[in-house]
N, C-alpha and C positions, 0 to 999 in steps of 0.2 A: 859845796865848793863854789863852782860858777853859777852866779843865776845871770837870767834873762832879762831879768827887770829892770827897772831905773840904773842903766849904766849910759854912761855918755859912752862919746867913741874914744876918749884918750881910755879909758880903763880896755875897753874892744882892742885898741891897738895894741897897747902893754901886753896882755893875752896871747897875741895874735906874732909879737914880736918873742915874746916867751917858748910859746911852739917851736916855731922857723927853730930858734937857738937850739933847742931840745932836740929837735928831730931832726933839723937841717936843710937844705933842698934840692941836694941830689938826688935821684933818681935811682932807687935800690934795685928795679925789677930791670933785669938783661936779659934777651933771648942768646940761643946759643949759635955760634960763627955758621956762618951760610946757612940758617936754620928755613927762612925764606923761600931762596932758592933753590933746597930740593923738596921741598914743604908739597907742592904740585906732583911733582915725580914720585914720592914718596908715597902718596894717595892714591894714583893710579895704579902702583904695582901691588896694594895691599886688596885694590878691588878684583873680584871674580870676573875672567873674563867671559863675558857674555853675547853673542850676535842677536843684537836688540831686531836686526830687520827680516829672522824669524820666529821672533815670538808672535805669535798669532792672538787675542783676546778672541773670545768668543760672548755675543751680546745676547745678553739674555734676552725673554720676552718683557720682562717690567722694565727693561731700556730700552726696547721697543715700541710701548704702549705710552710709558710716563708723560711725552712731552701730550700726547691728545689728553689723557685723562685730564692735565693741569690745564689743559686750556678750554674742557668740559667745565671744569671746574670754573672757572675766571666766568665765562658764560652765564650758569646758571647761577653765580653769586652774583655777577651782575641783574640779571634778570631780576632777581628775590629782590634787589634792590630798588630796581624803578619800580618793581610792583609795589612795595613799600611804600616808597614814596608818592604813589600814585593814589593810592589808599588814603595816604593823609590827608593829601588835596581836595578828595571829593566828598571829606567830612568838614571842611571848611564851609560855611553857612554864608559867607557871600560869591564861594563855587556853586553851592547849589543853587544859589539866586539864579544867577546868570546863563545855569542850564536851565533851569525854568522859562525863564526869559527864551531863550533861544528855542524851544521848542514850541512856546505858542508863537512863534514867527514861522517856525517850520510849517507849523499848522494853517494860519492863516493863509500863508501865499499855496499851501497846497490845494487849499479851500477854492481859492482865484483863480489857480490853474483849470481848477477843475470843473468850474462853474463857465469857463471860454468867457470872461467879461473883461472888458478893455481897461483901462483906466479910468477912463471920462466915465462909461458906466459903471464903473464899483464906484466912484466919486459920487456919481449922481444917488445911488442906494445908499452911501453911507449919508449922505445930506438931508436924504429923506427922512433917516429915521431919528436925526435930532428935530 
């Protein structure tokens, strides 16, 4: 019948004008006279009447506990997380450089400590032995 394809808009329009005449453009759907206005009224007398401000709920224990266990939760998934990521870092090979590095520094100033030598005499022994 109708295609989609290569139609300019005067064929679109023709279509479009063909309809309208066909069907026309009044508005066939009508609600019924004051249907509106007791539309509210009408709902309220169909509902059960009920005193909402003695229904009581009683809370169980897993609505009790829920919100800690979720934020247990949030916790140790974070946790597993940095540990993860922590993990990665100290298999990286200029990580470990670096810690190496920083522990024969550890080393050596614990050495100086511990030997009571000033500067001018660690300077003078380190002179010496080039």
């Amino acid at each position: 019948m109708f295609s989609l394809t290569n139609r300019n808009g005067k064929e679109i329009m023709k279509e479009e004008d063909y309809i309208l005449r066909k069907v026309g453009k009044d508005n066939h759907f009508q609600t019924p006279e004051g249907y509106f206005e007791n539309l509210t009224s009408e709902i309220m007398n169909r509902l059960p009447e009920t005193d909402y401000s003695q229904v009581e709920t009683e809370i169980s224990t897993w609505q009790k506990v829920k919100p800690w266990i979720y934020m247990a939760a949030v916790f140790v998934g974070a946790a597993f997380i940095l540990r993860l990521g922590g993990t990665l870092v100290k298999n990286d090979p200029e990580y470990i450089a670096a810690e190496e590095e920083q522990l024969e520094r550890q080393y050596i100033d614990q050495i100086v400590n511990d030997a009571m030598l000033d500067d001018y005499t660690f300077y003078q022994l380190l002179s010496d032995v080039d």
